[in-house]
N, C-alpha and C positions, 0 to 999 in steps of 0.2 A: 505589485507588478502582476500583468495578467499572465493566466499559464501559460508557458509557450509550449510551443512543440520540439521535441527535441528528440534527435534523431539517433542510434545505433548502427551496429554491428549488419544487427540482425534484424532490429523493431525499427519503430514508431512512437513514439508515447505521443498523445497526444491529448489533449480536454474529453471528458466525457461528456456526452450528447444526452437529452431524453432520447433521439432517435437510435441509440444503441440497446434500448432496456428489452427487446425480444430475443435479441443476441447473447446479451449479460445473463438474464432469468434460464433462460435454455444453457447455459452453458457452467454459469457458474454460482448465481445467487440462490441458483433453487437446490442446489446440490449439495447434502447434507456431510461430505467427504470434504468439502470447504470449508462450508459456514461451522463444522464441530472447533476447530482453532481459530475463529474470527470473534472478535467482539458484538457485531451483529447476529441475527440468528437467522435460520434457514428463512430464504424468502417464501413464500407460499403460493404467491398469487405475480403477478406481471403489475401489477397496482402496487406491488410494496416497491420492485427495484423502480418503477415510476417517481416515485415518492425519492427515493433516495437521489434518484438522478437530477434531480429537480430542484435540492439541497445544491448537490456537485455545481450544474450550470451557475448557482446564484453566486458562490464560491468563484468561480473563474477568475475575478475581479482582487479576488481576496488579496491580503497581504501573510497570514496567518495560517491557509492553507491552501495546498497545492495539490491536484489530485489529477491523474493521466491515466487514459486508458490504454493498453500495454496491445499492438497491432503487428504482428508480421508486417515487414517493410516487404516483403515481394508481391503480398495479396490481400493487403488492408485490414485480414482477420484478426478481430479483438476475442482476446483470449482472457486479458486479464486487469485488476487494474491496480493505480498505488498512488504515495507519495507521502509527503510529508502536512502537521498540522502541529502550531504551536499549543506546548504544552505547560498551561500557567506552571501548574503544581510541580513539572520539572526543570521552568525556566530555561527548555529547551525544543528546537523539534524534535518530533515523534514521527519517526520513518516507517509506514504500512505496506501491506501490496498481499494479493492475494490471485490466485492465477486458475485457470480451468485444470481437473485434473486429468487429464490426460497429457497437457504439456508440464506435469512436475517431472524434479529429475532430469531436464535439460536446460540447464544453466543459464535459461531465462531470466528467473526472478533475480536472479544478482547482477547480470548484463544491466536490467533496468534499474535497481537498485545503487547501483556505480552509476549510472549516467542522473540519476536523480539527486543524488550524493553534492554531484560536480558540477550542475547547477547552480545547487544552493549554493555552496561555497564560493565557486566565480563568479556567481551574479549577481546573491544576491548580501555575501558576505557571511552567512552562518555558518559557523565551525562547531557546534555544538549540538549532539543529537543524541536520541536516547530511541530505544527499540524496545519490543518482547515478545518473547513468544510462548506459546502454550507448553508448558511441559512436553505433552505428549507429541508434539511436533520438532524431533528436533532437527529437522531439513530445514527449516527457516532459521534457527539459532544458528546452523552450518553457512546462511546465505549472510546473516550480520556478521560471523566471524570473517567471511570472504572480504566483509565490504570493510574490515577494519576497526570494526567496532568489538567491547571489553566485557565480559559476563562482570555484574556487579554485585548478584543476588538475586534470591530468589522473593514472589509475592503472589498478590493475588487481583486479578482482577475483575469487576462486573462488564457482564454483556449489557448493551444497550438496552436492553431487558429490564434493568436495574434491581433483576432478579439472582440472574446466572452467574453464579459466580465460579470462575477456574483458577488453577495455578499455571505461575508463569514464570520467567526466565526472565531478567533485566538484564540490559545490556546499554554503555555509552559507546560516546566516538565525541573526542575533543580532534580538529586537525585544523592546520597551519592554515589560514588563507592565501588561496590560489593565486 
């Protein structure tokens, strides 16, 4: 199914664009207050989030992942983005999202979090999802307890880097379909 757009409270989510990577890099990929708890590493240049955006659009299509860029509904401003991608190794989705910091701490990430949740489940029938987050962050461990989801254990995981390696905080969400 392709990504749709799906609407909030408050937001937007909707497909990421290459035409948002001036936006994205300025705001949040270059920003090393982000990328220290993300699996990716600081962006550097407007060439790297190109690159990733580029990935995203081909993705649209996907069945395996779903990716939205997270936009105030009253002035179209992306702030952040997420979603889910299937995870062989946990034989479940893997729920992401990561936001500019100046809108952490307003209840954003879990607003979209819930509504990307509720998709899956009504649309597309997955009840089954697995998260983590970095130790040292635990505002996102606070946003998957919000959304329902179980601390499993702790681990560790590599940055796309296939260098970096951090610890992290596992967590599931089994739920009933909608």
């Amino acid at each position: 199914m392709q990504t749709p757009i799906i609407e909030t409270k408050r937001m937007i989510l909707r497909p990421l664009a290459v035409s948002d990577a001036d936006d994205i890099f300025e705001r949040w990929t270059s920003d090393e207050r982000v990328s220290k708890y993300m699996r990716w590493c600081t962006h550097t240049s407007i060439e790297d989030t190109v690159e990733w955006l580029k990935i995203e659009e081909e993705n649209i299509a996907s069945d395996k992942t779903y990716t939205w860029a997270f936009t105030l509904k009253e002035s179209g401003y992306i702030f952040g983005s997420g979603g889910l991608c299937y995870s062989e190794e946990e034989g479940a989705f893997e729920l992401g999202y990561n936001i500019m910091h100046k809108m952490w701490n307003q209840g954003y990430t879990t607003e979209a979090a819930k509504a990307i949740l509720e998709f899956a489940n009504r649309e597309l029938g997955i009840n089954k999802f697995v998260a983590c987050h970095d130790v040292n962050n635990p505002a996102s461990g606070a946003v998957m307890k919000k959304c329902g989801f179980v601390y499993v254990g702790d681990g560790t995981q590599l940055k796309f880097d296939g260098v970096t390696e951090f610890n992290v905080k596992k967590y599931r969400l089994e739920r009933e379909n909608i």
